[in-house]
N, C-alpha and C positions, 0 to 999 in steps of 0.2 A: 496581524501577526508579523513582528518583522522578519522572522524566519523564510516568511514565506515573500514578501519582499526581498530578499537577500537573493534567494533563490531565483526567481525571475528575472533578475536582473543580472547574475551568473549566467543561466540558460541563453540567455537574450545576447551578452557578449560575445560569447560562443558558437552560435546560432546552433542550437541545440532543444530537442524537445521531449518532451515529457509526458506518461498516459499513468493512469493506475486502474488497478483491480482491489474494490474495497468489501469487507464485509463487515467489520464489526464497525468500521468508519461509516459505511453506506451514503459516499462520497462525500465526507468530510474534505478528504484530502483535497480534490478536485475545484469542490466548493471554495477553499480557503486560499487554493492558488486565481481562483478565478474574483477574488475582491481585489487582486492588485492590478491598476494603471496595466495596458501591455502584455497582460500577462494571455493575450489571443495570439502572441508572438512564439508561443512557449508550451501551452496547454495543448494537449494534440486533443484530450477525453479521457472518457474514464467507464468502468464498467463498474456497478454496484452489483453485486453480486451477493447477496446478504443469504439465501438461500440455498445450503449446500449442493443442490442438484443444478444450481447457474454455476457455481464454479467450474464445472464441467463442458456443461452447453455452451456457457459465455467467453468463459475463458483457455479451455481448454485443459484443466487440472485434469486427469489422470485418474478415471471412475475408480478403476480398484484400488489406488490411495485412497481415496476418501472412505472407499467402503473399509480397508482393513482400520485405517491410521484416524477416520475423524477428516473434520475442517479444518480443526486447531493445530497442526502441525509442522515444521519447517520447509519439508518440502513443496507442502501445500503453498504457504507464502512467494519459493522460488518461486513454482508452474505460475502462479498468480501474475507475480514481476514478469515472465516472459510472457504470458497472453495479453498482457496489456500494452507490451510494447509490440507484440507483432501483428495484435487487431486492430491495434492505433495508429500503427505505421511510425511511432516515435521513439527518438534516441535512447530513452530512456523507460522501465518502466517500475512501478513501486506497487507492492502486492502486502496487502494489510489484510491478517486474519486473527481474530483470537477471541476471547472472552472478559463482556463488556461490566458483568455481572447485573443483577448482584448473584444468582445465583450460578454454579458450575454448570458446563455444558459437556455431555458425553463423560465425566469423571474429570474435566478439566477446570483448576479453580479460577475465579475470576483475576483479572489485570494480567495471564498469561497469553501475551501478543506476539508473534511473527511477524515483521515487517523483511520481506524482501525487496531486493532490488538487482535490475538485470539490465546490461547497457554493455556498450565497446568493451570487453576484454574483465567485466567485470559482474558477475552474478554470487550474488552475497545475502545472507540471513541472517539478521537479528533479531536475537531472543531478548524479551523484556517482562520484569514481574512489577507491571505497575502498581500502584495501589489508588486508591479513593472512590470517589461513585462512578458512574457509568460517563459521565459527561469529562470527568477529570481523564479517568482511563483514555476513552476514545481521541479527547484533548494531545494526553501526551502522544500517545500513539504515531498521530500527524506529523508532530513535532521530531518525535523519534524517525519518521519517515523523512523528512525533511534533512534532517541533520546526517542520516546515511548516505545521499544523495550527495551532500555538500561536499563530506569525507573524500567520496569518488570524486568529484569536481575540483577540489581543492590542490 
């Protein structure tokens, strides 16, 4: 994915580093920065977190959010983006939650994604209504993660 080359090699100029907290990815993300040359320069880790009760444990999200609000929700994504970067120890961190489908989860319909991200001077969430099958969804997702990251870097 050139995206994901793009980004490693931003990160790497910068000396800058990167973790995520993934659920509906279930380290997609991780996985996809780890096919590029270099990119042990940059990957701090990642927490798969695909079970709402690891969001908690693993990452630190905020039991009584999840109990009122669900996995699937913005805030959720933040806590995600900050537990990854301060369990990882890195600059940066990207927090991917949402619904892969095909079917809704908790009353939430599929391709509704949360990607947060939390780093120097900058913690931000975006919402996304993807569409396609599960493989496509989770695809873009990365990408969407990818691409807000660059934004901040840019």
């Amino acid at each position: 994915m050139t995206e994901a080359r793009e980004l490693v090699a931003v990160l790497t100029r910068r000396g800058e580093t990167v973790a995520a907290a993934e659920s509906l990815t279930a380290g997609l993300v991780c996985a996809t920065l780890a096919r590029v040359p270099g990119a042990s320069a940059v990957l701090r880790g990642g927490l798969v977190v695909y079970a709402t009760e690891l969001k908690a444990a693993l990452a630190g999200v905020d039991e009584q959010l999840l109990a009122e609000h669900g996995a699937v929700h913005p805030e959720v994504a933040a806590q995600l983006a900050r537990g990854a970067r301060e369990r990882c120890g890195a600059t940066w961190g990207l927090g991917l939650t949402g619904v892969a489908g095909p079917d809704p989860q908790d009353g939430v319909a599929p391709g509704t994604v949360y990607v947060g991200l939390s780093g120097p001077g900058a913690d931000t969430v975006r919402e996304l209504a993807e569409t396609g099958d599960r493989d496509t969804i989770r695809t873009s997702s990365v990408r969407a993660a990818f691409a807000l990251l660059r934004e901040q870097l840019d």
